[in-house]
C-alpha positions in Angstrom: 9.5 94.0 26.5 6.5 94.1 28.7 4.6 90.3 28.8 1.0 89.7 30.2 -0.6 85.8 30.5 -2.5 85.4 27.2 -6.4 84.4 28.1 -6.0 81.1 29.9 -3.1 79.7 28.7 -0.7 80.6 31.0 1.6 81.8 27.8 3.1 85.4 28.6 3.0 87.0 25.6 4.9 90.4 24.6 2.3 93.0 24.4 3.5 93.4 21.0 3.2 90.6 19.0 5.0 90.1 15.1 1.8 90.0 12.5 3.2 88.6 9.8 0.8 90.1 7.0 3.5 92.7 5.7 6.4 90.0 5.3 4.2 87.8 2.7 4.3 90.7 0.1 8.6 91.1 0.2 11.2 89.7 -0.3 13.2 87.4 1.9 16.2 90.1 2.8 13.3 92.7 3.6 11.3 89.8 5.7 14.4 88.6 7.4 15.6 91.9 8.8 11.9 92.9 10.0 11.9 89.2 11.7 15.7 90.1 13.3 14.1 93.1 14.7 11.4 91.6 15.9 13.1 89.1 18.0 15.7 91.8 18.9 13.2 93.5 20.9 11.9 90.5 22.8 9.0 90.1 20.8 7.8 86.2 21.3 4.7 85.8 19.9 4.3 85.6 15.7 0.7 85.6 14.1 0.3 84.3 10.6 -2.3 82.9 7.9 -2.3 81.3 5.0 -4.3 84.6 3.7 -0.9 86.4 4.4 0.1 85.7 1.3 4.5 84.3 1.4 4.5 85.1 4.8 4.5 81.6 6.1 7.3 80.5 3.3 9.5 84.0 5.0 9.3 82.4 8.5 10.3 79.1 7.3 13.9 79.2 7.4 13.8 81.0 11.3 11.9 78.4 12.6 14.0 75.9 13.4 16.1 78.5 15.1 13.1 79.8 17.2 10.6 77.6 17.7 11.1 76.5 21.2 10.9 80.3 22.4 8.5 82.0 20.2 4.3 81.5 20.6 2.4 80.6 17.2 -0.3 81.4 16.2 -2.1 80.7 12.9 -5.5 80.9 11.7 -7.7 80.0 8.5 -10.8 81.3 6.7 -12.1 78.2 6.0 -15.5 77.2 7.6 -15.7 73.4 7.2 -13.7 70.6 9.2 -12.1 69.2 6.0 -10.8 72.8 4.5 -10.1 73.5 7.9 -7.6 70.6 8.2 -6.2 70.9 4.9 -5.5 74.7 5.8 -3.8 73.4 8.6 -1.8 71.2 7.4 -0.7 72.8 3.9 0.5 75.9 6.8 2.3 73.4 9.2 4.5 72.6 6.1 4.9 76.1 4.7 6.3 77.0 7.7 8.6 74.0 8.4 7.1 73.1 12.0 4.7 70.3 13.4 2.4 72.5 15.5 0.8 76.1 16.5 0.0 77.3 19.9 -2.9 78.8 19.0 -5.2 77.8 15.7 
């Protein structure tokens, strides 16, 4: 799949990344095969929220699998340093990894 630098990062991201909003509303099975196929077309850049609802929990158990190839990036609604951080954190957890590429 076709990669292009992401901003200034020097990441090359797929042009197509995984948005994880439609695996926080199924089951694992159904999130685990949309994941496989995914990754089985190159695709190295995941997006998720805490917003997304299960979403982070459905990654969990590929991450220490894919972590060291895959970019991720997370984001948060909340406005204020504090909820900010707790968002971060409380996601870091749900997902079974120490950092993001790009909060």
């Amino acid at each position: 799949m076709e990669r292009r630098r992401l901003g200034r990062t020097g990441q090359m991201s797929t042009v197509v990344a995984f948005g994880a909003a439609g695996i926080g509303r199924v089951d694992q099975d159904v999130a685990d095969r949309a994941i496989q196929m995914a990754l089985d077309h190159g695709v190295n850049h995941i997006d998720v929220a805490p917003r997304y609802g299960d979403a982070e929990l459905r990654l969990k158990p590929w991450m220490s699998g894919i972590r060291d190839r895959i970019f991720l990036g997370c984001k948060t609604a909340q406005r204020a340093r504090d909820g900010a951080k707790a968002d971060l954190h409380r996601s870091l957890d749900r997902l079974g990894t120490d950092r993001f590429d790009l909060y």
